[in-house]
TORVOTI-315285 format. One record per residue (C-alpha): residue in one letter; residue number from 1; x, y, z. Coordinates in steps of 0.001 Angstrom, whole numbers, plus 500000, padded with zeros to 6 digits. Layout:
// residues N
type | seq | px | py | pz
A | NUM | X | Y | Z;
...
This chain:
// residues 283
type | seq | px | py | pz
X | 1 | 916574 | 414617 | 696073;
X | 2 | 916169 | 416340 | 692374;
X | 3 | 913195 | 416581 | 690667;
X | 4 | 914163 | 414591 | 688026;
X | 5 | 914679 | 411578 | 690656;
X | 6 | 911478 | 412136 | 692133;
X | 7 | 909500 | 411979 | 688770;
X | 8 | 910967 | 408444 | 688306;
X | 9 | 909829 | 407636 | 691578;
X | 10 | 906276 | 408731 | 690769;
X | 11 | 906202 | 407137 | 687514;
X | 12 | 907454 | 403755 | 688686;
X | 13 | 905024 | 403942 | 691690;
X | 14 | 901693 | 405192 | 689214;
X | 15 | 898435 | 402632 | 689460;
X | 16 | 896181 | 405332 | 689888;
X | 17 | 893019 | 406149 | 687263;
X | 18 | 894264 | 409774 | 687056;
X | 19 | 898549 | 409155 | 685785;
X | 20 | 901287 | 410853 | 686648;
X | 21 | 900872 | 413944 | 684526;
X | 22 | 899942 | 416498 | 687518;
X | 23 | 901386 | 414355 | 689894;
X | 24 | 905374 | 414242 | 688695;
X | 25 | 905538 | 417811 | 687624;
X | 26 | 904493 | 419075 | 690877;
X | 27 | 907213 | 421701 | 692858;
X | 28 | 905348 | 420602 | 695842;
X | 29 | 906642 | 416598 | 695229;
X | 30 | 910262 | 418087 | 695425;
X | 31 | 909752 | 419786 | 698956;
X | 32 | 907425 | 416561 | 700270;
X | 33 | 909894 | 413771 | 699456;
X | 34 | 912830 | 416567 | 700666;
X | 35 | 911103 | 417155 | 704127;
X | 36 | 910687 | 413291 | 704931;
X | 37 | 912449 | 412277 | 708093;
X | 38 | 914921 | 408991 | 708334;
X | 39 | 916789 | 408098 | 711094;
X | 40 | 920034 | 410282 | 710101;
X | 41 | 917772 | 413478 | 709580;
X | 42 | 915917 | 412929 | 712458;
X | 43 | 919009 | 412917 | 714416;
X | 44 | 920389 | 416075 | 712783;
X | 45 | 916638 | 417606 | 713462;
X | 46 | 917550 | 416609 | 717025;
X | 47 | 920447 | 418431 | 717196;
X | 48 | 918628 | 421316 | 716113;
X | 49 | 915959 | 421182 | 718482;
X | 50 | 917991 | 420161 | 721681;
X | 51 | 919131 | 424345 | 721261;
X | 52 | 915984 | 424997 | 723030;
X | 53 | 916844 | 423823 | 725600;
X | 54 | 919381 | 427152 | 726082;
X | 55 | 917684 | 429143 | 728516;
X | 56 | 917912 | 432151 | 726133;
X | 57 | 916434 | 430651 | 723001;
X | 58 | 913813 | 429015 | 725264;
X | 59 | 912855 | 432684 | 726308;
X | 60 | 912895 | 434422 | 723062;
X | 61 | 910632 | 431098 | 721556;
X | 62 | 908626 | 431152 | 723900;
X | 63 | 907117 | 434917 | 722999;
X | 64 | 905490 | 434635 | 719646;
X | 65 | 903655 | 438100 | 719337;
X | 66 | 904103 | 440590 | 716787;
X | 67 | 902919 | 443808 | 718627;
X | 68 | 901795 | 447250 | 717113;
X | 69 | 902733 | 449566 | 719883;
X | 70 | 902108 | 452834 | 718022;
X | 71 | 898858 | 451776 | 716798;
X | 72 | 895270 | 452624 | 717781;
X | 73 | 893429 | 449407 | 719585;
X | 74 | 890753 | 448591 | 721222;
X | 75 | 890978 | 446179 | 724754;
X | 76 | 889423 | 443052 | 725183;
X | 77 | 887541 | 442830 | 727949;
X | 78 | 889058 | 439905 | 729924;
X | 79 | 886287 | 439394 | 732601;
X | 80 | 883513 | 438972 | 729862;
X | 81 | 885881 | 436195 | 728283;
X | 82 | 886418 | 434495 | 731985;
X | 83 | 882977 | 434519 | 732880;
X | 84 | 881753 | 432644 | 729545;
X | 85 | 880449 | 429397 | 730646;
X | 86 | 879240 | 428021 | 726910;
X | 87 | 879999 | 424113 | 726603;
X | 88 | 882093 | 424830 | 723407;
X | 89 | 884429 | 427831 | 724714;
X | 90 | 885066 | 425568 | 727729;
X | 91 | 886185 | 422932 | 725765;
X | 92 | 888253 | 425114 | 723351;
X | 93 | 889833 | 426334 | 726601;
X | 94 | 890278 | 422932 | 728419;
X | 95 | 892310 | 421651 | 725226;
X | 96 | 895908 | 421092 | 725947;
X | 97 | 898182 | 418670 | 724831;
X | 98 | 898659 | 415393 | 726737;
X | 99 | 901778 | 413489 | 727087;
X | 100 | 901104 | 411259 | 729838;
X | 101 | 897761 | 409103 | 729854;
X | 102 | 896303 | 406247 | 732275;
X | 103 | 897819 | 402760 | 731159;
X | 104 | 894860 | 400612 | 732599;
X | 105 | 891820 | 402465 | 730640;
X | 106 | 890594 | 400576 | 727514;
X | 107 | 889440 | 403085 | 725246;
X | 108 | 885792 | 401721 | 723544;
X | 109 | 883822 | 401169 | 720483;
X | 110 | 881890 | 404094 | 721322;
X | 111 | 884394 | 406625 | 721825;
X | 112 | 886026 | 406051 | 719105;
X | 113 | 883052 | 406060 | 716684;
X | 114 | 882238 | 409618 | 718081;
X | 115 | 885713 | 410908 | 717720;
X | 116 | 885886 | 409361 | 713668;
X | 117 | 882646 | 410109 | 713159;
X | 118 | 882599 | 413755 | 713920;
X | 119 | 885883 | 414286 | 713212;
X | 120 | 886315 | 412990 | 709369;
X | 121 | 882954 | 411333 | 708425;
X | 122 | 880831 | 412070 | 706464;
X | 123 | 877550 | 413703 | 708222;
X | 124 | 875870 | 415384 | 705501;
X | 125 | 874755 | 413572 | 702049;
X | 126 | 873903 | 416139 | 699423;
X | 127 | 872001 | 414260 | 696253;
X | 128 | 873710 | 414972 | 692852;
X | 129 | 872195 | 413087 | 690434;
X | 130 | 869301 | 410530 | 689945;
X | 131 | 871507 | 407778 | 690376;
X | 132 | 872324 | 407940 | 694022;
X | 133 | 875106 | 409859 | 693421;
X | 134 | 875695 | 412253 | 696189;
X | 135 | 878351 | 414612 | 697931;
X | 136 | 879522 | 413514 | 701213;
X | 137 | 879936 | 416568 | 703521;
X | 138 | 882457 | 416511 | 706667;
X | 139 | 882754 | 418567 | 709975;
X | 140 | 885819 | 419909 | 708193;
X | 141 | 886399 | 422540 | 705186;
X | 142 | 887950 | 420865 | 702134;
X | 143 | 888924 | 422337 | 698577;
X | 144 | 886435 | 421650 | 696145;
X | 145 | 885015 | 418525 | 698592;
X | 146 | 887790 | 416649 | 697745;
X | 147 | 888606 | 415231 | 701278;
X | 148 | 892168 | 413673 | 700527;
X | 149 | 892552 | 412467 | 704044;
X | 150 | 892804 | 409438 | 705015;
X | 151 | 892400 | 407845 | 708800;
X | 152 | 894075 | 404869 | 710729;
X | 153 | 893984 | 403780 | 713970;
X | 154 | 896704 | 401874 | 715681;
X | 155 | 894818 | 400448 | 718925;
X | 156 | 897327 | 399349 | 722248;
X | 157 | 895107 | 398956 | 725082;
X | 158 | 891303 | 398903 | 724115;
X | 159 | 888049 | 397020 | 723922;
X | 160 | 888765 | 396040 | 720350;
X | 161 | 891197 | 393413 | 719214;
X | 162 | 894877 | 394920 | 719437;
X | 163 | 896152 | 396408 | 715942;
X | 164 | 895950 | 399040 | 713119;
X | 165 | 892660 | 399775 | 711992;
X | 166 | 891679 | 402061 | 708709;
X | 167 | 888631 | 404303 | 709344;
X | 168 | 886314 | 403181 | 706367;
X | 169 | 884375 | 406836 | 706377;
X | 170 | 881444 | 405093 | 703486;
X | 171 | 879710 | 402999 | 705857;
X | 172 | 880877 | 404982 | 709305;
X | 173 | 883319 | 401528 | 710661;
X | 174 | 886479 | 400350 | 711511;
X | 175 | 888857 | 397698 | 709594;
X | 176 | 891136 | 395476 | 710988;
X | 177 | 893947 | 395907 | 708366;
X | 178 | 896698 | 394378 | 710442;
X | 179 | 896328 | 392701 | 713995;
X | 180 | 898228 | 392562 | 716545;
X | 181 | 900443 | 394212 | 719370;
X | 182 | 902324 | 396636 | 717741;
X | 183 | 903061 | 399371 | 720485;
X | 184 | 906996 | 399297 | 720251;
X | 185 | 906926 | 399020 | 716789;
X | 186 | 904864 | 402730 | 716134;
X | 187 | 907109 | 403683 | 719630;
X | 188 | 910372 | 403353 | 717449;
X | 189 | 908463 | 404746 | 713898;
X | 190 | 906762 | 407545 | 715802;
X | 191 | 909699 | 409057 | 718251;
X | 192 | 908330 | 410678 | 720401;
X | 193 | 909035 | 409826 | 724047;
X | 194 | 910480 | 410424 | 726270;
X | 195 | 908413 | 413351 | 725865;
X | 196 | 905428 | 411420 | 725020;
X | 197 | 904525 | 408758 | 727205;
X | 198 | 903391 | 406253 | 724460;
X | 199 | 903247 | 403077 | 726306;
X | 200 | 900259 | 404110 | 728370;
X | 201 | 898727 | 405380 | 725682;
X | 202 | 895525 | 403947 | 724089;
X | 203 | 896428 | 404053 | 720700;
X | 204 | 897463 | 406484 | 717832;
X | 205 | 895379 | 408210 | 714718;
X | 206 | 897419 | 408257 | 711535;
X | 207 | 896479 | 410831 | 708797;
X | 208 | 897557 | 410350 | 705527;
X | 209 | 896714 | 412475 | 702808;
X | 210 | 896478 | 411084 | 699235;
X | 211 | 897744 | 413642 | 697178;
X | 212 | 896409 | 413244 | 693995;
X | 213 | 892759 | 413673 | 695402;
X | 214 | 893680 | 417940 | 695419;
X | 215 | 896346 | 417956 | 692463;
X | 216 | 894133 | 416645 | 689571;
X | 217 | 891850 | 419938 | 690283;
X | 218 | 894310 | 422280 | 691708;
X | 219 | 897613 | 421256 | 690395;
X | 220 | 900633 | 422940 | 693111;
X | 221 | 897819 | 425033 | 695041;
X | 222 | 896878 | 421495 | 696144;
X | 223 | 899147 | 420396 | 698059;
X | 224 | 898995 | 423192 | 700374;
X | 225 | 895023 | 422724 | 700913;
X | 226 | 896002 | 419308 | 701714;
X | 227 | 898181 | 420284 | 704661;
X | 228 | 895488 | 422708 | 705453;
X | 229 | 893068 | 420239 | 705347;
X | 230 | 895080 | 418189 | 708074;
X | 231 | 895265 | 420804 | 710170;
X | 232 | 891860 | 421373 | 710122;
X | 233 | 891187 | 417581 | 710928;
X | 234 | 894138 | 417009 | 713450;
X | 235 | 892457 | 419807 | 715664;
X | 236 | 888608 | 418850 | 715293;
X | 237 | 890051 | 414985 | 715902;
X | 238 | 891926 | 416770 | 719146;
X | 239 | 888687 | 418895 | 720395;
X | 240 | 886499 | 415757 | 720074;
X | 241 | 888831 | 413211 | 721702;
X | 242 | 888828 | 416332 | 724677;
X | 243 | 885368 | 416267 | 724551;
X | 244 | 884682 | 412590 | 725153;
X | 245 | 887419 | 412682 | 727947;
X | 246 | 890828 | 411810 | 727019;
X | 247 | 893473 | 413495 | 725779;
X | 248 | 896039 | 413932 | 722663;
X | 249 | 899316 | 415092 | 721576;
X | 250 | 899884 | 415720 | 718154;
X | 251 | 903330 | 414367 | 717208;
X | 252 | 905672 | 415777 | 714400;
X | 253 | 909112 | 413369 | 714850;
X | 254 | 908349 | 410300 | 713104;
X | 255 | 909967 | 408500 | 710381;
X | 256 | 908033 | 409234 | 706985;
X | 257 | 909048 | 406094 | 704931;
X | 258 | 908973 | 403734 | 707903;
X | 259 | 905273 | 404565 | 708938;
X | 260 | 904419 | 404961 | 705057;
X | 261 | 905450 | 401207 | 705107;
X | 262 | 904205 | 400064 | 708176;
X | 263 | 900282 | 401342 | 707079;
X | 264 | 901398 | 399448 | 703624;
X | 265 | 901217 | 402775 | 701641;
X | 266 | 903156 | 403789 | 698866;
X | 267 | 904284 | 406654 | 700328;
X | 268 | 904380 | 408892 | 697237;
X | 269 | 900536 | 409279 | 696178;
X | 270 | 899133 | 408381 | 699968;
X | 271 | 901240 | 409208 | 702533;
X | 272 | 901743 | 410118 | 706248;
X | 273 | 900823 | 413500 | 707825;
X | 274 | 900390 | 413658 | 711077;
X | 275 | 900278 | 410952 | 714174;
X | 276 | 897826 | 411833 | 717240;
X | 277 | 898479 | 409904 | 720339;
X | 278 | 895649 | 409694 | 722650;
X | 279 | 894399 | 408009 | 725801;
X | 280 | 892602 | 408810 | 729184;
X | 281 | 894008 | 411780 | 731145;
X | 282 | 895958 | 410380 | 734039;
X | 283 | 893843 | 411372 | 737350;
């Protein structure tokens, strides 16, 4: 797609206070809309990654280090790290990703609110005016405090009413956007088994990032805080859900426009990032 095609996208799509004026022009539109998955691409990405499963390009994957062998350095000492028994090193170390969770456990109210709570809401109000206006700080850097994330929930097997929930961060809750049972519908948007075992999982976390929030200040450098910002998020959202006993998988295969759709976003100025599947570890 060109990027003359994507600015009449953009402009067609436009209800926002800011226009399309940093939006349209941006370089970074031209790779997002080109990187989206459908099904065809996500079959030719298949093809791709199925070579991994070569013995040969397994092993050379598999060893991302770029060594300095000539270089002065200075050792680690390994038994200092093994022997640390802080809370927060041993759950940095116990994180791993989980593709394979307990089908009967009902995830609760209370777990959730810690893992949305700590991991995108806001926990520290900073007064800005006389008004009540304030800054609403987060567990998680972001570019000028823009915060362009946004958070669902799709619940499967919980003690809340079945369906896809939108974090509302203001007043620290969850709304019901859309119930229902809607497991094989994210199975077949989100494709991720049978590496994933998404049917006994508990639900899935859906960032979306709304674009504009980072462009209107920092024009094409935005859109890479964004994705930075998701990181961030995805992996403080990962340590928590470790920390309050489940587990996660991040997942990368899904189909952009078909999720975008299914959380009834436009797709263009909010769209999907990244999908976390979670649930209790089996055992």
């Amino acid at each position: 797609m060109n990027i003359k095609k994507i600015k009449q996208i953009y402009e067609k799509k436009d209800q926002g206070l800011y226009g399309t004026v940093k939006i349209k022009d941006l370089l970074g539109m031209l790779y997002h809309e080109n990187s989206k998955l459908d099904r065809f691409t996500s079959r030719e990405l298949g093809q791709a990654v199925g070579l991994f499963s070569d013995p040969y390009i397994t092993t050379r994957s598999t060893r991302p280090h770029k060594r300095y062998l000539s270089k002065e350095r200075y050792a680690f000492d390994e038994s200092v790290l093994e022997s640390e028994s802080d809370a927060f090193f041993e759950l940095v170390k116990s994180r791993r990703s989980v593709r394979k969770y307990n089908p009967d456990y009902k995830v609760s109210l209370n777990e959730l609110s810690y893992i949305l709570h700590y991991g995108y809401g806001v926990t520290l109000k900073e007064s800005i005016n006389q008004d009540g206006g304030y800054m609403g700080y987060r567990n998680v850097p972001s570019a000028g405090g823009l915060y362009p994330l946004e958070i669902y929930v799709c619940l499967f097997n919980s003690h809340l009413k079945e369906g896809l929930y939108h974090y509302d961060d203001l007043e620290s809750s969850l709304v019901l956007t859309k119930q229902g049972n809607h497991l094989e519908t994210v199975k077949d948007l989100i494709q991720a088994e049978p590496w994933v075992d998404m049917s006994s999982a508990s639900g899935v976390i859906l960032i979306t990032g709304m674009i504009e929030r980072h462009a209107i200040k920092y024009g094409e450098r935005g859109y890479r805080f964004m994705l930075q910002e998701c990181g961030a998020a995805s992996y403080l959202l990962s340590l928590i859900i470790e920390k309050v006993g489940l587990g996660s998988c991040m997942v990368g295969g899904f189909l952009d426009q078909e999720v975008n759709k299914f959380l009834e976003v436009d797709g263009n100025y909010e769209t999907i990032l990244n999908p976390i599947v979670f649930g209790k570890k089996e055992g």
